[in-house]
C-alpha positions, 0 to 999 in steps of 0.5 A, a space after each residue: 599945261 603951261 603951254 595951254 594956259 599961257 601961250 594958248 594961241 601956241 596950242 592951238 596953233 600946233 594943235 589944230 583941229 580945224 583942218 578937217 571937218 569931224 566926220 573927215 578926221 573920225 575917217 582915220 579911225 577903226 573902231 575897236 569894240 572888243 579892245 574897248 570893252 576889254 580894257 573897259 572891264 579890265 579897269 572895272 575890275 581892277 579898280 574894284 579890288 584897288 579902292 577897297 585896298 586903299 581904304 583900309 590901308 588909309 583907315 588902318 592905324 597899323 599901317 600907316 604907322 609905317 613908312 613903307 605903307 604910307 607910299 604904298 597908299 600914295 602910289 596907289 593913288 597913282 596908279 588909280 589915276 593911270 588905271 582909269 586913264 588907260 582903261 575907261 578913256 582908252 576904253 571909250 576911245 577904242 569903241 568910237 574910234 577916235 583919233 588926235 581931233 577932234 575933242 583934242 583939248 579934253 584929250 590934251 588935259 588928261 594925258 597930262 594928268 597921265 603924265 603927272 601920275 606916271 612920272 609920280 608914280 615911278 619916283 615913288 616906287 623908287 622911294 620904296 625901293 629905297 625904303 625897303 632896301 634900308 629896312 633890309 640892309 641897316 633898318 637902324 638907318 630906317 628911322 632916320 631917313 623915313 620915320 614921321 613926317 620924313 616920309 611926307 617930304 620924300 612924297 612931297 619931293 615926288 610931287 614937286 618933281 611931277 609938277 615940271 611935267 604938269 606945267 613943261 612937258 607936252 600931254 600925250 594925246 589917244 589915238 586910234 592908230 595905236 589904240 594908245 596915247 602919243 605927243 603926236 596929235 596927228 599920228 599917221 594922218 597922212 594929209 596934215 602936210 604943213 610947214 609947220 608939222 615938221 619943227 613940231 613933231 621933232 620938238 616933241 620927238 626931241 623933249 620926250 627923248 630928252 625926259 627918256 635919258 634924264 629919268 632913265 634910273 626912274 623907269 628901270 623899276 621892274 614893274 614899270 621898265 616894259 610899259 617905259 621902253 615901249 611907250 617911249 619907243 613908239 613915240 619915236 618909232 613906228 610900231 605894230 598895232 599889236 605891240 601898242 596894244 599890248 603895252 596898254 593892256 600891260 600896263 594897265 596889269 602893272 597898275 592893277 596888279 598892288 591890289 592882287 598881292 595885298 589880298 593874297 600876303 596882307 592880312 591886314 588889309 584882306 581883313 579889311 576889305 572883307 568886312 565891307 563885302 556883304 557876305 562873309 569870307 573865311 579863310 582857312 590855312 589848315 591845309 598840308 605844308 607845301 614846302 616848295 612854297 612857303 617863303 622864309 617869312 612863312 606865308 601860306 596862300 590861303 584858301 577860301 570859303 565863301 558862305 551868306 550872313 
């Protein structure tokens, strides 16, 4: 945002959509209406059981007692922020077939929020790495290194962290031809042949392979590492449509996927979202043991009965 904000006519230099007229650069594009409406609805869905989540876990005493929670909740907060970027924009975008211009400001400004969630987003997982690993190996420790308003500080590292991508890294722009977001606003558009075109795609190529080795541990999260690889690769490398695709879609699960586990494992939390439904939802775990199952904390899947007040 630095660049947009206070060398402006450096942005609109380098991104510059007055080349072609609107019809010309909507030309490039190949409307995709089932991949739109599909990672439309993949984040309508996904977004649905999330902000549920994240409402009883904000409310709940309980749990936001503990360390853990309260970078679920923050992460959580990301990941809300990435699922709709990578859904709804992407969704909207897909459908009318959109490329890097025109509309390129919009699109600039989101991506850089994108960037700051994601990068957020991976920092903290990490941070629950760390605060799990501790509660496991020497939880006496737990106390010391996470407890009270320690866990604010760990969060707010986190922010100070993503606001270097906020105001130094170029936002990452959607573009049809990948049916993704690239630093690349001109992404396979063969006619931009200015002089230009070349020192600006190797300064990009060169920040976002430098951000790559510098957060490397980041992205070696597992529920990350795919979506990492990929996004960061075809931001150098040509890749196929299909592979694109299949990154956005992936890492709309990864983000989607917090809320999954809680209803499933979290009493506390299913508990919660289920007293804002307006039916009622028992849940029965009488059923026969299935040993290959249970976990070492005795967790059973439960089943459902779903009945009208």
């Amino acid at each position: 945002m630095e660049l947009y904000v206070l060398r402006h006519d450096e942005y609109l230099r380098l991104y510059n959509c007055s080349y072609m007229s609107g019809k010309e650069w909507f030309d490039h594009g190949i409307p995709d209406p089932f991949f739109g409406i599909l990672t439309f609805a993949i984040g309508v869905v996904l977004n649905v059981a999330y902000v549920p989540c994240l409402i009883t876990m904000f409310n709940s005493r309980v749990l936001m007692k503990w360390s853990a929670y309260k970078l679920m909740f923050y992460i959580g907060i990301n990941d809300i922020v990435l699922l709709d970027m990578n859904s709804y924009f992407t969704g909207y975008y897909s459908i009318i077939g959109a490329v890097g211009c025109p509309g390129v400001d919009i699109k600039y400004i989101f991506g850089t929020l994108g960037m700051v969630a994601w990068t957020s987003q991976s920092v903290s997982i990490l941070m629950l790495a760390l605060n799990r690993c501790i509660d496991l190996w020497q939880p006496r420790y737990l106390s010391k290194v996470f407890d009270g308003k320690r866990t604010y500080y760990w969060i707010g590292a986190s922010v100070i962290y993503s606001l270097y991508f906020l105001l130094f890294v170029p936002g990452v722009i959607f573009s049809l031809h990948g049916y993704a977001w690239f630093f690349d606003p001109y992404l396979d558009i063969e006619e931009m042949k200015f002089v230009d075109k070349s020192k600006f795609i190797y300064f990009l190529y060169a920040r976002s392979g430098e951000e790559d080795t510098k957060d490397r541990q980041v992205y070696d999260e597992p529920k990350l590492c795919f979506c990492a690889f990929v996004y960061f690769y075809m931001q150098l490398v040509p890749v196929s449509v299909l592979l694109s695709k299949s990154a956005t879609l992936t890492l709309q699960l990864s983000n989607g996927a917090p809320p999954v586990v809680y209803l499933l494992v979290n009493r506390t939390i299913r508990e919660g979202v289920l007293a804002m439904l307006p039916f009622k939802v028992s849940f029965s775990t009488n059923a026969h043991p299935m040993p290959s199952y249970t976990t070492r904390t005795g967790a059973v899947l439960p089943t459902f009965h779903i009945s009208k007040h």
